[in-house]
C-alpha positions as CSV (number, residue, x, y, z in Angstrom):
1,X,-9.9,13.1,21.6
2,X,-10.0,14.1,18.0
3,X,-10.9,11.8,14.8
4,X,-12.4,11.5,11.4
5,X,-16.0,10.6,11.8
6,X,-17.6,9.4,9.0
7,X,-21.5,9.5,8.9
8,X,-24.1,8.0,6.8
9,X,-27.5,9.6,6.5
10,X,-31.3,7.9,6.4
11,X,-30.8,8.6,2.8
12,X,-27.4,6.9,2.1
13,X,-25.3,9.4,1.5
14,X,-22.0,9.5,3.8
15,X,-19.7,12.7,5.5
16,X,-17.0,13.0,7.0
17,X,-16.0,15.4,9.5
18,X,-13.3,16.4,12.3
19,X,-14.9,15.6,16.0
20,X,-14.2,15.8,19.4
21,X,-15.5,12.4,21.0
22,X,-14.8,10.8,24.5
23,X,-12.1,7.7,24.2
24,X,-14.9,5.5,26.1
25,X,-16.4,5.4,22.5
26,X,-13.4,3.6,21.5
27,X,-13.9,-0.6,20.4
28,X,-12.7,-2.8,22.9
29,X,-9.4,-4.5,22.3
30,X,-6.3,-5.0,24.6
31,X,-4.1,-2.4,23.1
32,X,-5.1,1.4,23.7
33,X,-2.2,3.3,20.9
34,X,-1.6,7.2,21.0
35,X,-1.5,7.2,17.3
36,X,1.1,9.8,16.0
37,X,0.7,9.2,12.2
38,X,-1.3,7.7,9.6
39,X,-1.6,7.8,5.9
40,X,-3.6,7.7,3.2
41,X,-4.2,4.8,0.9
42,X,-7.0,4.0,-2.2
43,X,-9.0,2.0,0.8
44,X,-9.4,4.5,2.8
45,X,-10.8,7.0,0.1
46,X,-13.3,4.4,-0.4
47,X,-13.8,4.2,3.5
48,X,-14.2,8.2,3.1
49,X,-16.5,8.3,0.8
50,X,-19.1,5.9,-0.5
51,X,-18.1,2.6,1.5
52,X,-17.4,0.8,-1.4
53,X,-18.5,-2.3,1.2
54,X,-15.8,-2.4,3.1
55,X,-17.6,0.0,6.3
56,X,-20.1,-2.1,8.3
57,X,-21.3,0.1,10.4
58,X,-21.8,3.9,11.1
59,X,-20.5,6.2,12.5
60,X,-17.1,5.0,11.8
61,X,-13.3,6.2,12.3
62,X,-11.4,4.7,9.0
63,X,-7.8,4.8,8.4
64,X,-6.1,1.4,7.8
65,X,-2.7,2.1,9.0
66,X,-1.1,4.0,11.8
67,X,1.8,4.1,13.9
68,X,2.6,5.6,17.2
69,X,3.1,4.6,21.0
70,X,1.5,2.1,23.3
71,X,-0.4,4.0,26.3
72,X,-2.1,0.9,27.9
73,X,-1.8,-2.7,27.3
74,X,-3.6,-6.0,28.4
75,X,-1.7,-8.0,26.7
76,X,1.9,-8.7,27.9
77,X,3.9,-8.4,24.4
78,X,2.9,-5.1,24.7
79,X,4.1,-2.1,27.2
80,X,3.3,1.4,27.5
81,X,5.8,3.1,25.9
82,X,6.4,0.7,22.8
83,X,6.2,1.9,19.7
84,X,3.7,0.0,17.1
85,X,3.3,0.0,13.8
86,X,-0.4,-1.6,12.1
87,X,-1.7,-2.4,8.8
88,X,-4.4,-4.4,7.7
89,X,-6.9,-6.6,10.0
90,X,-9.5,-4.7,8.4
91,X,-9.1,-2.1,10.4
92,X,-10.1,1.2,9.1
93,X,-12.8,-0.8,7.6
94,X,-14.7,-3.2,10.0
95,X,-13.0,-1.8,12.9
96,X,-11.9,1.8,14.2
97,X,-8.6,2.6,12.6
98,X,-5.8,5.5,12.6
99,X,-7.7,8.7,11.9
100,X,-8.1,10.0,15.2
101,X,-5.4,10.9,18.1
102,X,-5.6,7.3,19.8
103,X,-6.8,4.1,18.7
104,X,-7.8,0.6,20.4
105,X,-7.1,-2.7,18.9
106,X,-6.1,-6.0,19.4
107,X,-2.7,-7.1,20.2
108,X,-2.3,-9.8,17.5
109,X,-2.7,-7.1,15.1
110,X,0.1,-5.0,16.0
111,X,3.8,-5.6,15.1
112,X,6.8,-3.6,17.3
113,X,8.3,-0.8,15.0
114,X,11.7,-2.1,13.8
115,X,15.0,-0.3,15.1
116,X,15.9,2.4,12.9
117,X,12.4,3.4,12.0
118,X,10.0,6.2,13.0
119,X,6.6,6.3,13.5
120,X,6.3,9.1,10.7
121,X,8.7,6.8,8.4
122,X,6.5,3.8,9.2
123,X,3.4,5.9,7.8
124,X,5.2,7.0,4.7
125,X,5.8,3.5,4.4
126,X,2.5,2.4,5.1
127,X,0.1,-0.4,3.8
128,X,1.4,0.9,0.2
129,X,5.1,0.1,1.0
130,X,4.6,-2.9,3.2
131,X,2.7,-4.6,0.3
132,X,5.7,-3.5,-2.3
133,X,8.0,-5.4,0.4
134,X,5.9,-8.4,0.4
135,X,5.7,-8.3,-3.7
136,X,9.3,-8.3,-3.9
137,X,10.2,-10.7,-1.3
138,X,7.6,-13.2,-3.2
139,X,9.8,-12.4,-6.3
140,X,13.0,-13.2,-4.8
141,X,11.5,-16.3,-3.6
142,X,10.7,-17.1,-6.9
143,X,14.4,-16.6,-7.7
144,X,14.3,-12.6,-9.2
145,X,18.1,-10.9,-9.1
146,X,19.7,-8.4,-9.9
147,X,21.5,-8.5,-13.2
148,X,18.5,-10.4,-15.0
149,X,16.8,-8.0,-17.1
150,X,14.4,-4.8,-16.4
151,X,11.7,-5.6,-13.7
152,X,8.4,-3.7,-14.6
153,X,6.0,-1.8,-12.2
154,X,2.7,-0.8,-13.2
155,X,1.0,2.0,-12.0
156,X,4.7,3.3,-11.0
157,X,3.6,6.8,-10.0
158,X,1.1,5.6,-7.1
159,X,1.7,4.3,-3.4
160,X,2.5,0.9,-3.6
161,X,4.4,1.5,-6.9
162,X,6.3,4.7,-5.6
163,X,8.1,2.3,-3.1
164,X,8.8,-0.4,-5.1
165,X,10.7,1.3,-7.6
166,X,13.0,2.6,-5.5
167,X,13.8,-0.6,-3.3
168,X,13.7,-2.5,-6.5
169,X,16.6,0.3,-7.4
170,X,18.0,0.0,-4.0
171,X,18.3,-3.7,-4.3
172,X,20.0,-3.5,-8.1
173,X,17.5,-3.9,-10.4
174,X,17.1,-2.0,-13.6
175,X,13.5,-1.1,-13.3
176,X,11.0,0.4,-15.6
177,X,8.0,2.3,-14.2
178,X,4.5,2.4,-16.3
179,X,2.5,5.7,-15.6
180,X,-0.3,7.4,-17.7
181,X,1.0,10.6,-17.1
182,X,4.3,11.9,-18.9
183,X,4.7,14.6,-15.9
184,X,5.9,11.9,-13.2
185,X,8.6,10.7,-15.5
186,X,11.4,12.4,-13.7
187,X,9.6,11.8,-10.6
188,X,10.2,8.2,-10.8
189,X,13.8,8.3,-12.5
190,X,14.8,10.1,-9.1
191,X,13.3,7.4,-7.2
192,X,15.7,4.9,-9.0
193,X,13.4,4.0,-12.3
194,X,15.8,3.8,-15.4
195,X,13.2,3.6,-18.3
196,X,9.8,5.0,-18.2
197,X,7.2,3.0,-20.2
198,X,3.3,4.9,-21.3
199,X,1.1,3.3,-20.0
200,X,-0.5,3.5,-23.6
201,X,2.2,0.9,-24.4
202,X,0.2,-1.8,-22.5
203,X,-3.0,-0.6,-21.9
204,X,-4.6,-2.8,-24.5
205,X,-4.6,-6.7,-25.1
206,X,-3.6,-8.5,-28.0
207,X,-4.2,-11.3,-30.0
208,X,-0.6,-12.8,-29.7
209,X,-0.5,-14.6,-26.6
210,X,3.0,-14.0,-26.2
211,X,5.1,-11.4,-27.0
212,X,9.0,-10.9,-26.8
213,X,10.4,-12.2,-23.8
214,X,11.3,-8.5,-21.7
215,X,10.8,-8.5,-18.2
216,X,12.4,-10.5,-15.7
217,X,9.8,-9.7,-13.0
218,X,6.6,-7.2,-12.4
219,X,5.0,-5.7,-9.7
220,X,1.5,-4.8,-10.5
221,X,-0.7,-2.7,-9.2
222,X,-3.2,-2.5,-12.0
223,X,-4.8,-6.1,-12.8
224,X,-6.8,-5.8,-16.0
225,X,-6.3,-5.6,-19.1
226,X,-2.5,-4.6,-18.3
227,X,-1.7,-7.7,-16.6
228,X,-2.7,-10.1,-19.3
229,X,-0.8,-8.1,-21.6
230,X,2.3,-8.1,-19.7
231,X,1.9,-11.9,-18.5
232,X,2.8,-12.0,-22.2
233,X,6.2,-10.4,-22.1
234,X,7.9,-11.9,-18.9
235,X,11.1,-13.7,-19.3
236,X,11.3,-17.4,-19.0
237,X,10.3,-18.5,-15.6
238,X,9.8,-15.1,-14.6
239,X,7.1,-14.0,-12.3
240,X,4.5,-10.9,-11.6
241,X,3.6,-10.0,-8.3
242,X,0.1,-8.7,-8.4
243,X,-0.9,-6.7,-5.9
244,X,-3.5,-4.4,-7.1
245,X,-6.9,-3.7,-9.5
246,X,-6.7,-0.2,-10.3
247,X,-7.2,-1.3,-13.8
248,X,-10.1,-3.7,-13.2
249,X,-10.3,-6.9,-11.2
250,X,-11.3,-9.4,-15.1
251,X,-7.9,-10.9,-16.2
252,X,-8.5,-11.2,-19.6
253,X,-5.6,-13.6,-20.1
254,X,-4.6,-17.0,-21.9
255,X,-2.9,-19.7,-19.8
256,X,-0.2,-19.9,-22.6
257,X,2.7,-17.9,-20.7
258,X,2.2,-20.5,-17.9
259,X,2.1,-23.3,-20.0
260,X,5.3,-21.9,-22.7
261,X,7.4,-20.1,-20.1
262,X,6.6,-20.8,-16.9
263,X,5.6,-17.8,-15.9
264,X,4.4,-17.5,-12.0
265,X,1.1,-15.3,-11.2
266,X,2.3,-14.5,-7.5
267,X,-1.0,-13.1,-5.3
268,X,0.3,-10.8,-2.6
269,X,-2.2,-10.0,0.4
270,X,-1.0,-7.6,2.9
271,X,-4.6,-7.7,5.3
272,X,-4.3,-11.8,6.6
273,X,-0.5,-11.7,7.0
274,X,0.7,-14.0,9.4
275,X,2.9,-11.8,12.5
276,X,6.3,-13.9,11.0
277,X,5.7,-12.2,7.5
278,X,5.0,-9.0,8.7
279,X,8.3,-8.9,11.2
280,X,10.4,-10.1,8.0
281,X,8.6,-7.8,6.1
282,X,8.9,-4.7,8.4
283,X,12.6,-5.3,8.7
284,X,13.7,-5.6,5.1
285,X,12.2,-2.5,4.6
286,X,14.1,-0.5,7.6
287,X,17.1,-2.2,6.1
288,X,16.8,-1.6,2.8
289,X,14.4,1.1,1.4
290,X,16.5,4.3,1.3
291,X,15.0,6.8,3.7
292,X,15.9,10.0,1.7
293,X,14.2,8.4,-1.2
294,X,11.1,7.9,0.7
295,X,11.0,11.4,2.0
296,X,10.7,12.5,-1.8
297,X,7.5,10.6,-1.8
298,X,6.0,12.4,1.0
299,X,2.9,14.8,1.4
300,X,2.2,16.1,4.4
301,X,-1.4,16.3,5.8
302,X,-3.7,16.7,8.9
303,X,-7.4,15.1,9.7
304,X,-9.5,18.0,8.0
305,X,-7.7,17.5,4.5
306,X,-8.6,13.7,4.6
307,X,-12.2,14.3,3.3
308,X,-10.7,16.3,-0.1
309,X,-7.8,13.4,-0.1
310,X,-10.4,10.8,-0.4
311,X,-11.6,12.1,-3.1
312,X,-8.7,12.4,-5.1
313,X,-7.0,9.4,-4.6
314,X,-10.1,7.3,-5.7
315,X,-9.9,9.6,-9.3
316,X,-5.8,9.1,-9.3
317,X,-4.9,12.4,-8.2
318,X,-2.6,11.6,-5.7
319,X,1.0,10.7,-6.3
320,X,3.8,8.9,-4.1
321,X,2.2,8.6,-0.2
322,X,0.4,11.3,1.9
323,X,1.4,10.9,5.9
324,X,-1.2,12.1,7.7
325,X,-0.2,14.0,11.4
326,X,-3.4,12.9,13.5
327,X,-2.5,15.6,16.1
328,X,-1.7,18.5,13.6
């Protein structure tokens, strides 16, 4: 079988490469998956590349999502034949994940692949669009509908913000998408965004710690210095889903939108979901995210471009979500 091999030499320095190795080298687990598709998230550059702590061990196979068809099964949920979909579990990171043509793992880590869904549309879903579902079924929770006001998503252009925009448009909202780069403007307005805000607008604190009330909800995929500043501007009562640090992991915030308007600082995890939550999750998002939408987010790729991929999406190169084709 073929996969992505990532090595790290005596001195430290890691590369990754295309293999043929036997599938006894596989982990044990009780699910053996002839993985069809993958994808390409800011993890897995870092699993690519320089570890950033998340690799254990060496060599290792990363990829933290994947999708394809059970071959053999110890566990009785579980069938050959059945078509799976996996994020999260820290695999790709701890464990052997999705870059190669088959992949072992356990059971409890899996979740069936909703009617109506491919395996390719699960990957251009991925961890990036199963964590924008979870962010905006915490904000509907929290009581976000349609007809309130603009709902903002910061860092609009990238995976996880790609896919929220257009189910937040999909769902009603008016939503306004943050991007650094003026190009991706009518790239987001054709996935449903009606307002484009530079992310210049809110890349800096202030001294005020609020600011007019403007957004009726947020999902964030940048943390920093952008998240206290738009913690400032939410609505009465509103919330932010965060679900990302591409801006820095400090929060240098105030309490006083908690305290003044009840805003709601909603955490969103997509590796420790509970199965429940990731069913719910999985089938919101055949139901609702528009599939021709999510094809205009789509790059395609294969194993040996992974490596160059990496790279690129740690320096915010890539746009949208890259679907990898582990047997092209």
């Amino acid at each position: 079988m073929r996969a992505l091999i990532v090595e790290k030499d005596d001195e430290g320095k890691t590369s990754a490469s295309v293999q043929q190795i036997d599938e006894s080298a596989l982990p044990e687990a009780e699910v053996t998956v002839a993985v069809e598709y993958s994808t390409l998230n800011y993890k897995d550059g870092l699993c690519l590349g320089p570890g950033g702590g998340l690799v254990r061990k060496y060599p290792h196979v990363p990829g933290i999502d994947f999708a394809g068809t059970v071959e053999a099964s110890d566990d009785a949920r579980y069938k050959p034949g059945d078509k799976v979909v996996l994020t999260g579990w820290r695999v790709g990171e701890a464990h052997w994940g999705g870059y190669a043509e088959k992949a072992r793992v356990k059971a409890d880590w899996l979740v069936p692949l909703p009617e109506g869904l491919g395996t390719r549309e699960a990957m251009a879903v991925g961890t990036a669009g199963f964590t924008a579902m979870l962010a905006v079924m915490a904000l509907e929770r929290h009581g976000l509908k349609p007809g309130q006001g603009p709902v903002l998503v910061t860092g609009a252009s990238g995976g996880v913000g790609s896919v929220a925009v257009a189910l937040l448009a999909a769902l009603g909202h008016e939503v306004a998408g943050v991007t650094g780069r003026p190009e991706q403007a009518d790239y987001l307005k054709d996935l449903g965004a009606t307002q484009i805000v530079p992310r210049e607008d809110l890349a800096e604190t202030v001294k005020r710690p609020l600011e007019s009330e403007t957004w009726a909800g947020c999902v964030d995929a940048v943390g920093g210095a952008m998240l206290a500043r738009v913690l400032g501007q939410m609505k009465y009562g509103a919330s932010v889903a965060a679900v990302g640090l591409a801006g820095g992991a400090a929060l240098p915030a105030t309490v006083v939108p908690f305290l003044l308007r009840g805003v709601n600082l909603l955490g969103i995890d997509s590796v420790l979901q509970p199965y429940g939550a990731r069913l719910e999750a999985w089938k919101r998002i055949a139901k609702d995210l528009p599939m021709e939408k999510l094809s205009a987010m789509v790059r395609p790729a294969v194993l040996e471009d992974l490596p160059q991929l990496g790279a690129d999406i740690l320096e915010g190169k890539v746009r949208g979500r890259v679907v990898v084709d582990v047997n092209g």
